[in-house]
C-alpha positions in Angstrom: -57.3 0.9 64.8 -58.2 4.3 63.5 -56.3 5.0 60.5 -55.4 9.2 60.4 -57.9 9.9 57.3 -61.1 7.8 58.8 -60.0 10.2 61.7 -60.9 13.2 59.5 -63.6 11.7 57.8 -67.1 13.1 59.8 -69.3 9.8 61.6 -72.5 8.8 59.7 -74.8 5.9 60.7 -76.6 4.1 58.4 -79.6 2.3 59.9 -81.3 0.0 56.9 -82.1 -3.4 57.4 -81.8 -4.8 54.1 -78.3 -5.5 53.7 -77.6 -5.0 50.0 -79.4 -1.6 50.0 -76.9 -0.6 52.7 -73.6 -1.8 50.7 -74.2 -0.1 47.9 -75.3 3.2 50.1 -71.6 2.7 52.2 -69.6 1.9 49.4 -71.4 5.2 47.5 -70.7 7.6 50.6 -67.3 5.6 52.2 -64.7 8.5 50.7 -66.8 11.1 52.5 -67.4 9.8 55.6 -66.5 6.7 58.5 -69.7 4.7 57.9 -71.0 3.1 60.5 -74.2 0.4 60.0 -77.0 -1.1 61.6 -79.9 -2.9 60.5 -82.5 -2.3 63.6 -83.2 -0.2 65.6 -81.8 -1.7 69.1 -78.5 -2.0 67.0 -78.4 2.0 65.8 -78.9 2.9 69.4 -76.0 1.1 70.0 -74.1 2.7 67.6 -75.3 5.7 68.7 -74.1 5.5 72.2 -70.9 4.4 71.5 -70.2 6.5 68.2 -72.2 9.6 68.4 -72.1 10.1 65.2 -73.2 13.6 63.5 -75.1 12.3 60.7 -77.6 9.3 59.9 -79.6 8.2 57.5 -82.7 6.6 58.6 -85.2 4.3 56.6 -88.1 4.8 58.7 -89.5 0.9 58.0 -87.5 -1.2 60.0 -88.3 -4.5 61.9 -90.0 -6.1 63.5 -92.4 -3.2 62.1 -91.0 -3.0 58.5 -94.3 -2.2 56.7 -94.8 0.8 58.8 -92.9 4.1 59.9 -93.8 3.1 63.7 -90.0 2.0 64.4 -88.2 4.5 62.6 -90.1 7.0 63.9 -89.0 5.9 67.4 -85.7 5.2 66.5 -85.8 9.2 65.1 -86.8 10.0 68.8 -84.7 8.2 70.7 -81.6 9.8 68.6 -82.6 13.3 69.4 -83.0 12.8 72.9 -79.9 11.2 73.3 -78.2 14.0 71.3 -81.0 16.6 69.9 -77.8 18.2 67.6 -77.6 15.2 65.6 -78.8 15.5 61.5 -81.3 12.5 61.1 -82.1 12.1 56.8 -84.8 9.8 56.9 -85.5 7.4 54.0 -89.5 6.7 52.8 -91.0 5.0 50.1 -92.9 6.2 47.2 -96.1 8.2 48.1 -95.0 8.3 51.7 -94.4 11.8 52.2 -96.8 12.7 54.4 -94.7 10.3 56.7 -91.6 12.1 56.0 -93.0 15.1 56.5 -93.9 14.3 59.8 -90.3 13.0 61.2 -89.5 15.9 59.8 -91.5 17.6 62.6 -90.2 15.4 64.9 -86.6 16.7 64.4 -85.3 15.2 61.1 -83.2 17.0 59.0 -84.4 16.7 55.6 -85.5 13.0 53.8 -85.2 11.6 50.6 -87.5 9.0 48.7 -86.5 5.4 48.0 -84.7 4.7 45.4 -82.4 6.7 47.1 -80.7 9.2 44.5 -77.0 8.7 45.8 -76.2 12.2 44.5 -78.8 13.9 46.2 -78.3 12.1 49.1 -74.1 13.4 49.2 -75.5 17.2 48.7 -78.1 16.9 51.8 -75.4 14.8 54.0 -72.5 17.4 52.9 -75.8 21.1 54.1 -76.1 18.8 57.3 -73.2 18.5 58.2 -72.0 21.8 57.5 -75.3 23.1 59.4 -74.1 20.9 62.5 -70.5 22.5 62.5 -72.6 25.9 62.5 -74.8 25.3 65.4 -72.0 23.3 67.5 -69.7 26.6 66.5 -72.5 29.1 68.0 -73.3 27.0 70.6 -69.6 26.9 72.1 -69.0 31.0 71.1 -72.5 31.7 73.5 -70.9 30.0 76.5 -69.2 33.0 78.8 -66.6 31.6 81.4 -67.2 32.6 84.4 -64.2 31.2 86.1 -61.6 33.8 83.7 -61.0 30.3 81.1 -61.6 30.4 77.4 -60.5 27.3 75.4 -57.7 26.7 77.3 -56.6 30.4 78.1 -56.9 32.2 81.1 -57.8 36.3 81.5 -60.5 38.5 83.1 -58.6 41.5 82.0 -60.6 43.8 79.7 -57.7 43.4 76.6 -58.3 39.8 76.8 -61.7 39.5 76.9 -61.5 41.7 73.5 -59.3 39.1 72.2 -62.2 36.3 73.4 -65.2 38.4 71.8 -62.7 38.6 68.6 -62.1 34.8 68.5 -66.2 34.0 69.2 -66.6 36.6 65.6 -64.4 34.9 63.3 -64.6 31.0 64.3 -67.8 30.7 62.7 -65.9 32.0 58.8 -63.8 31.7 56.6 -62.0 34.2 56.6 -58.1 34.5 57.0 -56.7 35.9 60.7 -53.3 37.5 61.5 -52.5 37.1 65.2 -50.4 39.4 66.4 -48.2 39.6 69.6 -45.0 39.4 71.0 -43.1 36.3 71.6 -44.7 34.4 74.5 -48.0 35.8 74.8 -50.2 33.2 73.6 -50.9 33.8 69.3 -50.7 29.7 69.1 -53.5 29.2 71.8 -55.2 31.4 70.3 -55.4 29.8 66.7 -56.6 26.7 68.3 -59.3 28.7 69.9 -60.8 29.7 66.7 -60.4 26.4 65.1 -62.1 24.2 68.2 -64.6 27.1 67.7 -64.8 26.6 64.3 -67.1 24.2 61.5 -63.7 22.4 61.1 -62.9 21.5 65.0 -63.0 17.5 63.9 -60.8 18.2 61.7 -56.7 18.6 61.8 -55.3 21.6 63.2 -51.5 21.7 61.9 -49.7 24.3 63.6 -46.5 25.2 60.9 -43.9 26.6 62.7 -42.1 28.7 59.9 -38.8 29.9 61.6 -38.2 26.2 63.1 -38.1 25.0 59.5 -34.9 25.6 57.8 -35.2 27.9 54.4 -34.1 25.3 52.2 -37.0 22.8 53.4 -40.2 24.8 54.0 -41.3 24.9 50.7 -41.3 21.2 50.2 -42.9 21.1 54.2 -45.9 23.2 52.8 -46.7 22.1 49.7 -44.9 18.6 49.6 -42.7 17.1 46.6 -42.6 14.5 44.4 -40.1 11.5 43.8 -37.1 12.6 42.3 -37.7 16.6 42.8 -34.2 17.3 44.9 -31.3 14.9 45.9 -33.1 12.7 48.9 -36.4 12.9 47.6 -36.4 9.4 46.9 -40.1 8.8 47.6 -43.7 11.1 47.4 -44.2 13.2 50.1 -47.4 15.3 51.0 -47.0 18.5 52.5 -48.6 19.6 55.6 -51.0 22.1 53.8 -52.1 18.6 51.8 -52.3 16.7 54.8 -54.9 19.5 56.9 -57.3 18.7 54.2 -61.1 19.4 55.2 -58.9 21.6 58.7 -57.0 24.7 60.0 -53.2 25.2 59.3 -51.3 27.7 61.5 -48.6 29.9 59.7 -46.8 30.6 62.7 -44.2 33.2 62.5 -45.0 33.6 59.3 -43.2 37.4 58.2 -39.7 34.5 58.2 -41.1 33.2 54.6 -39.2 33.5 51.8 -40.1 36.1 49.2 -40.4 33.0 46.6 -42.3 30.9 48.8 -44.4 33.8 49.7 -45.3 33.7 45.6 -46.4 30.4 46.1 -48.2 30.7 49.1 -50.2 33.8 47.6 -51.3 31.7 44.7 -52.5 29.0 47.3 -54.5 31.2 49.1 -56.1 32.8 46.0 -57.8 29.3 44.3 -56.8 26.9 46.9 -54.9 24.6 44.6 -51.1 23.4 45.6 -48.2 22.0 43.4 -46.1 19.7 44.7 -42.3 19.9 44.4 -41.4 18.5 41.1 -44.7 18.1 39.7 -47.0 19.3 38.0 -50.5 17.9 39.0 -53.0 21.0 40.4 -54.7 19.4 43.7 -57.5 20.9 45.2 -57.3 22.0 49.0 -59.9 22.4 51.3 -59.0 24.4 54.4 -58.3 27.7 56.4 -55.0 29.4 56.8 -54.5 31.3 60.1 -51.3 33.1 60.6 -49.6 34.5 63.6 -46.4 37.0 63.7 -44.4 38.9 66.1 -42.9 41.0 63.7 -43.8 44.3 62.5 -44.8 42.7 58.9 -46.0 46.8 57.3 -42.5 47.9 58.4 -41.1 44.4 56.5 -43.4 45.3 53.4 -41.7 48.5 53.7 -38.4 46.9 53.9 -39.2 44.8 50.9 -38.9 41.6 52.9 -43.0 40.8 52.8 -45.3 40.9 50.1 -48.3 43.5 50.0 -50.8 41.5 48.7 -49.8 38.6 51.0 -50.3 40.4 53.9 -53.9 41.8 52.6 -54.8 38.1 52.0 -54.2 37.1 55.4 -55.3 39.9 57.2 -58.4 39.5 56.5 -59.0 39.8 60.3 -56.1 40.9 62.8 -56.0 39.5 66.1 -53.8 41.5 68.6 -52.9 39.8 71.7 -51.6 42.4 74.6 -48.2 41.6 76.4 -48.7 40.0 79.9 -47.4 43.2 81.3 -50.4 45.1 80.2 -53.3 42.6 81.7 -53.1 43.9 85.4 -54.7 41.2 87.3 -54.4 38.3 84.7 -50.8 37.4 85.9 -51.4 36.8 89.1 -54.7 34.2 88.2 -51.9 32.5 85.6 -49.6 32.6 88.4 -52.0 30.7 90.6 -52.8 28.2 87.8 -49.5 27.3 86.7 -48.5 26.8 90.3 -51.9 24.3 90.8 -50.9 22.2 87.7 -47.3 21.7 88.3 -47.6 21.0 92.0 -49.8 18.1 90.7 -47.2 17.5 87.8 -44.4 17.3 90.1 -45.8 15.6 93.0 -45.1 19.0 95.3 -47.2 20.5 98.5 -47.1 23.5 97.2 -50.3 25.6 98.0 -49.6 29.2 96.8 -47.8 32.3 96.7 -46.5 34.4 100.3 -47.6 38.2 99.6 -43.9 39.4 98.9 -44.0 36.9 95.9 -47.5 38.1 94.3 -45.8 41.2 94.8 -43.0 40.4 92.7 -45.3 38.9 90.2 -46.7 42.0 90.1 -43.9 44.3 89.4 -42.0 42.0 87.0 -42.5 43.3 83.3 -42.5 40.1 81.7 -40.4 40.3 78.8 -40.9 36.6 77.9 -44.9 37.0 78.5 -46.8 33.9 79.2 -44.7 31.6 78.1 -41.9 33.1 80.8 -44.4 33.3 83.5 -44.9 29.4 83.2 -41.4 28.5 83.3 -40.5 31.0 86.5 -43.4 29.1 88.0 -42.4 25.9 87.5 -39.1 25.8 88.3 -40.5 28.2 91.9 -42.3 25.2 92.4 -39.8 22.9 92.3 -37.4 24.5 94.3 -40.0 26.0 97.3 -39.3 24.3 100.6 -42.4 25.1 102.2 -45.6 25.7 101.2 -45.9 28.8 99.5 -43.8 30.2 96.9 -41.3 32.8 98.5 -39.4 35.3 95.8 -36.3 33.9 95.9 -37.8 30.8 94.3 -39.1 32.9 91.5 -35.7 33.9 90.5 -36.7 36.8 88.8 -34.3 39.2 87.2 -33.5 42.6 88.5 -32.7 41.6 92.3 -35.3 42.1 95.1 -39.1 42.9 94.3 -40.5 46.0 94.7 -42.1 44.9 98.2 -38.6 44.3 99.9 -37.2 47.2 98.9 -36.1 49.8 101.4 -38.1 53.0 102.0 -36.4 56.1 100.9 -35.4 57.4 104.6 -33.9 54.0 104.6 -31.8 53.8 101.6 -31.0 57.6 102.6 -29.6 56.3 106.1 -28.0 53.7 104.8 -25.8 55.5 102.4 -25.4 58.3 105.0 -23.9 55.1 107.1 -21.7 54.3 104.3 -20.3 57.1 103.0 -18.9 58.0 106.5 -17.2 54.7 106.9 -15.6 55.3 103.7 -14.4 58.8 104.4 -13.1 58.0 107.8 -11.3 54.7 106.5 -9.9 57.1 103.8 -8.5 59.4 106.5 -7.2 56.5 108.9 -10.1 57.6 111.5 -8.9 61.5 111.3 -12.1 62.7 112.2 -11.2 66.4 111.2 -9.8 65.1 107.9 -12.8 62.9 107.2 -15.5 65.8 108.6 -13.8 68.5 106.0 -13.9 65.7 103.0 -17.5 65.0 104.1 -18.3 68.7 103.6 -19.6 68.9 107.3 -18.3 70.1 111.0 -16.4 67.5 113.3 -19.9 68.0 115.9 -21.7 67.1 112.9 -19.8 63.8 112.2 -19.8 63.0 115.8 -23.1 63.5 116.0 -23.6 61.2 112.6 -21.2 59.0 114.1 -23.9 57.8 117.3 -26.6 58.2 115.1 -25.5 55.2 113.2 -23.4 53.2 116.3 -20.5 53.4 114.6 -17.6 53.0 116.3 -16.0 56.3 118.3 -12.9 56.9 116.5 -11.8 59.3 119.6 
């Protein structure tokens, strides 16, 4: 079983077929990567298949052909066909670099000469791999949906699409991002986005959810504490920014920090180095902070809640995500694709929406955003009894939609109808009393009186 950090750790193959030269080269690179071996080249195909790992290391002499490059240098092409992003480091012997040079114009990454230098070896593994999360990162940014999707999020509307062509720009840095939006609308989606998009997508996302946490905890959440440090702290504990090593954390909601754990969290993000809770050990952390908020943080600065500087620092970048009610079209394709997966979910036959309810999708404003849309559509789909959602399964606030509402002649009529029943019950059916309190002739309230088949009071 896979423990959680071999899980981080990045795939690298080692194909050498002499046994003790490939212990000491695992044992060398083990904390930086899973290892995986093989010792021909029938057996790193294998592994290949199976493991797809990013990374090998390749001595081009293997058997049955161990005096020549012959096998390697198949082995090198079989690997990039089967996966032509794949980092190959071949290994040659002394005065074999025309050899090299040539599997590295098959496709190899870089090589190295044998003795291996195990140092050197670490630097070129640690540019190929961060070259591979590159090229994987620009290679998922260049595909355009054509269906409306992106990384699990759904829009054709132009404001989205903006958000999209934001996410593509950033994935591929460092740099910090503030999403912005109100509650509902999508900011955690969005995070995940940049990090699957991102050099880091094998690694950990850890969304933090700031406001869940109470005050008196989050500090010891983020940065972790050590035995002893509080009452209950009976044992070392790391803290979720400790545990995203090498990954993307998610500050979400972040403008409900504490002003002291904002001072800690600013000195983080300056030199990347934590304290723990009670101690006093400096540990080195390698990751990205992304932060989402859907609070006003410059009128919070002005209010002296937020820090300045810690809003610069992770502002880098601001991502604002629109409201559902400003993306026209894009509730209505949610609408559809909420009501597809939960009829699956839920075992219903339910195969869309009647016109009055895409109507009433329409003119809802959303207050809750997305995340409302989702639930009105689930519980619609639950409680349809035919096939198509109708608005009364919607349950939306607000009474009927706009597309059952009465024209205006109509609501005129109808209050017309009313007010005269009222004024003639008032006056016990007097119909000169009840004409004079109406403001109008008896003829006329005769007249009015047919018009609406009321009864003849006469």
């Amino acid at each position: 079983m896979k423990t959680e950090q071999s899980e981080r750790r990045p795939a690298l193959l080692l194909v050498e077929d002499d046994a003790e030269i490939r212990e000491q080269m695992k044992w060398a690179l083990a904390s930086e990567y899973t290892v995986l071996e093989a010792g021909d080249r029938r057996s790193a195909m294998a592994a290949v298949r199976r493991e797809a790992p990013r990374l090998v290391v390749l001595d081009l002499g293997l058997p049955p052909a161990a005096d020549s490059a012959s096998e390697g240098l198949a082995l090198l092409r079989e690997i990039l066909q089967f996966d032509p992003g794949t980092k190959v480091i071949v290994v040659t012997g002394n005065g074999e670099r025309a050899v090299a040079l040539e599997a590295v114009h098959r496709g190899a990454c870089d090589y190295v000469s044998k003795p291996a230098d195990l140092k050197a070896l670490n630097v070129i593994l640690d540019r190929a791999h961060h070259m591979a999360g590159l090229e994987e990162a620009l290679r998922r940014s260049q595909q355009v949906p054509t269906d409306g999707t992106f990384c699990g999020m759904i829009a054709q509307s132009p404001a989205m699409q903006q958000v999209f062509e934001a996410v593509r720009r950033v994935a591929s840095t460092e740099v910090s991002v503030l999403i912005a939006g109100e509650s509902g609308t999508g900011k955690e989606l969005v995070a995940r986005a940049i990090h699957a998009l991102s050099p880091k997508a094998s690694r950990p996302f850890v969304p933090i959810h700031c406001a869940a946490i109470p005050e008196t905890l989050l500090e010891s959440e983020l940065f972790g504490h050590e035995r002893g440090a509080f009452t209950g702290a009976d044992r070392q504990q790391k803290g979720r920014l400790e545990v995203a090593e090498g990954g993307t954390v998610l500050l979400d909601e972040v403008g409900e920090i504490t002003l002291p754990v904002q001072v800690k969290l600013l000195r983080f993000l300056e030199d990347h180095q934590l304290e723990r809770v009670g101690g006093r050990e400096q540990i080195k952390v390698n990751l990205r902070i992304l932060a989402a908020t859907n609070r006003n943080l410059l009128a919070d600065i002005a209010e002296g809640r937020f820090r300045e500087d810690l809003f610069y620092r992770l502002s880098v970048v601001e991502i604002a995500i629109p409201p559902l009610r400003e993306r026209g079209e894009d509730v209505l394709l949610l609408a559809r694709a909420c009501a597809q997966r939960f009829s699956s979910e839920l075992n219903q036959r339910v195969k869309g929406f009647s016109p009055s309810a895409l109507q009433a999708l329409r003119a809802y404003a959303w207050p809750g955003n997305v995340r409302e849309l989702d639930n009105k559509v689930q519980r619609a789909v639950l409680m349809a009894v035919g096939p198509t959602i109708e608005p009364a399964d919607l349950d939306l606030p607000g009474g009927a939609p706009a597309a059952d509402l009465p024209t205006l002649r109509e609501a005129r009529a109808q209050l017309e109808k009313e007010w005269i029943q009222r004024a003639l019950l008032a006056e016990n059916g007097n119909i000169s009393r009840a004409a004079e309190q109406l403001g109008i002739s008896r003829q006329a309230l005769y007249d009015l009186i047919n018009k609406h088949g009321l009864d003849n009071p006469r």
